[in-house]
C-alpha positions in Angstrom: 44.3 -8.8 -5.4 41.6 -10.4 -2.6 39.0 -8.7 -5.0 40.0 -10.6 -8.5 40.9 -13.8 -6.3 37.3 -13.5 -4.7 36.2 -12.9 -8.4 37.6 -16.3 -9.6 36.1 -18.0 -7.4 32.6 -16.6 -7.8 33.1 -16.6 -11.5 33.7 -20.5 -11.0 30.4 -20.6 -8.8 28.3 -18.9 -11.2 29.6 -22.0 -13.7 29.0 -24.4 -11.9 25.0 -23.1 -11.0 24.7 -22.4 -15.0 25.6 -26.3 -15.8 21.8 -26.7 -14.7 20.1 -23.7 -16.7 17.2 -23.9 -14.9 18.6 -23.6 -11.3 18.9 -20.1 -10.5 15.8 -19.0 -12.7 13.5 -21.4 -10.7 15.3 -20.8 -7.3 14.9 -16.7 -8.1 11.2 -17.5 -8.8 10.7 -19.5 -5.9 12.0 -17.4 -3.5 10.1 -14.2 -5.1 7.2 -16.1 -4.5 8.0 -16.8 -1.2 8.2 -12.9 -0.5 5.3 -12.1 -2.4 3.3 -14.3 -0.1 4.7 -12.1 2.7 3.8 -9.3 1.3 0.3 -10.3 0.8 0.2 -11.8 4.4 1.5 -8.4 5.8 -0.7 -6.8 3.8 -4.0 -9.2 5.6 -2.4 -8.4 8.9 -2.8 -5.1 7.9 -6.7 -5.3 7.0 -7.2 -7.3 10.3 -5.7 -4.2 12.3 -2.0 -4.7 12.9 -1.2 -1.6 11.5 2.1 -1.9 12.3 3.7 -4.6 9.4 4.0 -2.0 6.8 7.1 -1.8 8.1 8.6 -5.7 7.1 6.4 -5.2 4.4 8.4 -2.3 3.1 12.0 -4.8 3.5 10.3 -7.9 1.5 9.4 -5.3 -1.7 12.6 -4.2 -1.0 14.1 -8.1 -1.2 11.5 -8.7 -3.8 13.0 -6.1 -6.3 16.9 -6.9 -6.0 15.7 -10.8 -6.7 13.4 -9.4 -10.1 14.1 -5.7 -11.1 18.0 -5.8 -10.2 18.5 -9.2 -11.4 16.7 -8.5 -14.6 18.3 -5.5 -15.5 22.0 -7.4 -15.6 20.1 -10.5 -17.1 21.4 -12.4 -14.1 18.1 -14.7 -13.7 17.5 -16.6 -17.3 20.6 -14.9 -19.4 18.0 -13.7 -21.9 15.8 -10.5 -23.2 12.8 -12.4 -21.3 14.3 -11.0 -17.7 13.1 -7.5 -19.0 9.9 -8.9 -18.9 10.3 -10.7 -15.7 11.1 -7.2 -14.0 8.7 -5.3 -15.6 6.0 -7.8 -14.7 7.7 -7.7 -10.9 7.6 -4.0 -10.8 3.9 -3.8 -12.0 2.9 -6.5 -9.1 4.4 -4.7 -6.2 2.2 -1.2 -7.8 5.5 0.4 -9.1 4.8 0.1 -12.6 6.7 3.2 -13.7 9.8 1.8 -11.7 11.0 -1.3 -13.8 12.3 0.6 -17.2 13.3 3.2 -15.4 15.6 1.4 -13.1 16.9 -0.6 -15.4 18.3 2.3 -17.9 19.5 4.8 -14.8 21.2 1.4 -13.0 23.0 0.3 -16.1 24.4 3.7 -16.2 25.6 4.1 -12.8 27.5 1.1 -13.6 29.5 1.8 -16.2 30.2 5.7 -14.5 30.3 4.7 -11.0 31.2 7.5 -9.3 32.0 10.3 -12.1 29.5 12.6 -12.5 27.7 10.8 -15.1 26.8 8.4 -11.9 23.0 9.0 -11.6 23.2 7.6 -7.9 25.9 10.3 -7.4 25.2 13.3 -9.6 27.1 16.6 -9.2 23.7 18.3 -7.4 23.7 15.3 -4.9 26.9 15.5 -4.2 26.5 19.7 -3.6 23.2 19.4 -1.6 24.7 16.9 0.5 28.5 18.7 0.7 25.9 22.3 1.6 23.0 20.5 3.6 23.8 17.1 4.6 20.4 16.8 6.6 18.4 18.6 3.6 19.9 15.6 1.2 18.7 12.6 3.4 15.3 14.4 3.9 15.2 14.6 0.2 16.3 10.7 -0.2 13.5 9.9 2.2 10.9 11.1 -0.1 9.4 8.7 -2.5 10.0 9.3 -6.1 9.7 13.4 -6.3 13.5 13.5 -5.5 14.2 10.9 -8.0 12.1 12.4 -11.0 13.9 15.5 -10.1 17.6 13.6 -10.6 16.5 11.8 -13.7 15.0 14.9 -15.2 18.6 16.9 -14.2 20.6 14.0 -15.2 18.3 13.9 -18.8 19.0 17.6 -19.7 22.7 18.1 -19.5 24.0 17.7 -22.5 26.3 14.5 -21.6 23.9 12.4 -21.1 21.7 12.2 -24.6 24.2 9.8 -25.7 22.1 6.7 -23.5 18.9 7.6 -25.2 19.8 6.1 -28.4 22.2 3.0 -26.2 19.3 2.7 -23.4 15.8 3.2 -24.5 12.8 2.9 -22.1 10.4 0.0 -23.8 7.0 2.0 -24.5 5.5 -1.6 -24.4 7.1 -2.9 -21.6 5.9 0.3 -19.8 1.9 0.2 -21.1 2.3 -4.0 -19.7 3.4 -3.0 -16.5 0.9 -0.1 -16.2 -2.1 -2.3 -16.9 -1.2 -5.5 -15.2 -0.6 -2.6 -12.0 -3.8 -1.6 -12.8 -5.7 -4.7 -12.8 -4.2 -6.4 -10.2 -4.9 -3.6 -8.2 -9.0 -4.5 -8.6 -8.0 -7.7 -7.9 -6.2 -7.8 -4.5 -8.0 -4.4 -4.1 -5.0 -3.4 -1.3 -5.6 -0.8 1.3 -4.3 2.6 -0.1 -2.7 3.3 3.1 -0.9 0.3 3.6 0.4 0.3 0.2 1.8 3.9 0.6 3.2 3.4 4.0 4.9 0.0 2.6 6.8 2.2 -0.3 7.6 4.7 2.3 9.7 2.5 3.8 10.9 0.6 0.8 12.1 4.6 -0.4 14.0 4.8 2.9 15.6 0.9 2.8 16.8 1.8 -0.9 18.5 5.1 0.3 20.6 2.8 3.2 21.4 0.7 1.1 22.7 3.1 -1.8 24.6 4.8 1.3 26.0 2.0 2.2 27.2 0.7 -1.4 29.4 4.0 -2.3 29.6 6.0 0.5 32.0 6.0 3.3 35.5 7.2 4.7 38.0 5.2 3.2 38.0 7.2 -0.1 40.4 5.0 -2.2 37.3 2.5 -2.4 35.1 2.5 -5.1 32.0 0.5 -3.6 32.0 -1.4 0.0 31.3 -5.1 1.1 28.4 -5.6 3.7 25.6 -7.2 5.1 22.2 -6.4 4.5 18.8 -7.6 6.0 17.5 -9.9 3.5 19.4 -8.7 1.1 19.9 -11.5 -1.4 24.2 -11.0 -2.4 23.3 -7.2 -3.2 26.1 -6.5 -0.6 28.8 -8.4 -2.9 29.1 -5.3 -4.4 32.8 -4.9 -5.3 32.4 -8.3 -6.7 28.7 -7.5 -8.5 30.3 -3.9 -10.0 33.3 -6.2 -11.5 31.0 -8.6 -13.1 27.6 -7.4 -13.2 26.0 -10.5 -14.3 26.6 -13.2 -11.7 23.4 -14.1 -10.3 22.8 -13.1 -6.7 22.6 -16.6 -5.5 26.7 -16.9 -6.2 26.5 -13.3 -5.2 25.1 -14.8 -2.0 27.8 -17.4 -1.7 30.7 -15.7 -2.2 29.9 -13.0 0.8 29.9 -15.9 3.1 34.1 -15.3 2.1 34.5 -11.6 1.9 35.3 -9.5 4.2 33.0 -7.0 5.4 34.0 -3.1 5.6 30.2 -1.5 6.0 27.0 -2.1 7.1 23.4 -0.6 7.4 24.3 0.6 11.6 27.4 1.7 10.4 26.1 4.1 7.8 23.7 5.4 9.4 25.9 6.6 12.3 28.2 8.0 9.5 26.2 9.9 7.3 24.2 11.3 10.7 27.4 12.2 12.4 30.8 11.7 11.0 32.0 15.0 8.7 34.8 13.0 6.9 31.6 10.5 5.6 30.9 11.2 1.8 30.4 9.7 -1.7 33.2 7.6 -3.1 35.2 9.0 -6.1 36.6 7.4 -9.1 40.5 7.0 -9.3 
């Protein structure tokens, strides 16, 4: 009941914000370019020898992609097909230009199969290297991408799951645009290799909290938890975001200001190092 009452009243924010069609669009790019700028001032800090801000570089990407690649994918920042342009071009400036289509067909799975085993954030051989070799799981979710290409290509296989290919296509155009722009304004900014690697190092690591801390926990008859999360934009609305996918995270934002919170990144952490009884979430 506090979840479809808290759902009303976001549902009523999002309204209100959408009177103005240009609000949350030009607030989303404003603050996007407010991170990008961080970025690109970590990254001179970087250059000039402070070695060290890779590491709130790797949180703004992070903050950068749920305001452009996660908001995009639910068409939460203009309502339109041009937000799959907006977070392929988002994906392609932060040098992930393989990331943006990709996300956006595994995501929109995961949420309508959250926790069954057509969940791609909690397939059957996650769940069994993590039940097996809890430690061997979070060393493989620390790894960029090679874990993740392995899921996708075990998720694409089984024969369950060629029913999206036809329902969620990856867009061989969006995916050349985003390749090139990636590849041009590479020469551009012409980024230290190191600092760029270090800075999706981290962002790999941020994601994996944060997936832990959306549908994992102790208190089983949940199906996603409610927390706070550095910079995190609303993303920890999540009961609310999983009920209706497409309010923007500015009411997303809002609205947690009224929730109450039952996780959080410490939390998680501690459980998923420690606690036995700590596991993925199943559907009821």
């Amino acid at each position: 009941m506090k979840i479809q009452k808290h759902l009303i009243e976001e549902i009523s924010i999002e309204k209100k914000l959408r009177k103005n069609p240009l609000l949350i669009p030009l607030t989303t790019f404003l603050f996007a370019f407010i991170l990008l700028s961080l970025i690109g001032y970590c990254m001179y800090l970087y250059e000039a020898g402070f070695y060290w801000t890779f590491l709130p570089a790797g949180l703004l990407v992070h903050s950068f992609l749920i305001l452009t690649v996660h908001e995009g994918s639910h068409k939460a920042i203009t309502k339109t097909k041009f937000d799959r342009f907006i977070l392929n071009l988002c994906s392609a400036l932060v040098f992930l230009p393989f990331y943006g289509e990709h996300y956006r067909k595994y995501h929109l799975i995961h949420h309508g199969y959250t926790n069954t085993d057509l969940d791609p954030l909690a397939s059957p051989m996650s769940q069994k290297i993590y039940q097996k070799y809890r430690y061997l799981y979070i060393l493989l979710e620390s790894i960029p991408a090679l874990y993740t290409f392995y899921l996708i290509f075990d998720f694409n296989k089984r024969e369950d799951s060629k029913k999206f290919n036809n329902i969620l296509k990856i867009n061989r155009l969006y995916f050349t645009i985003s390749i090139c722009v990636s590849v041009v304004w590479f020469f551009i900014i012409k980024p230290p290799i190191y600092f760029v690697l270090l800075t999706l190092f981290v962002l790999n690591i941020i994601s994996a909290i944060r997936s832990w801390c959306e549908h994992m926990g102790t208190s089983l008859e949940h199906k996603t938890n409610t927390y706070w999360f550095p910079l995190g934009f609303g993303i920890g609305n999540h009961d609310v975001h999983h009920e209706h996918p497409n309010l923007s995270w500015l009411t997303l934002t809002i609205g947690l200001f009224k929730r109450e919170k039952n996780s959080n990144p410490i939390k998680t952490i501690r459980g998923i190092l420690f606690d036995k009884s700590f596991t993925f979430y199943k559907v009821k």
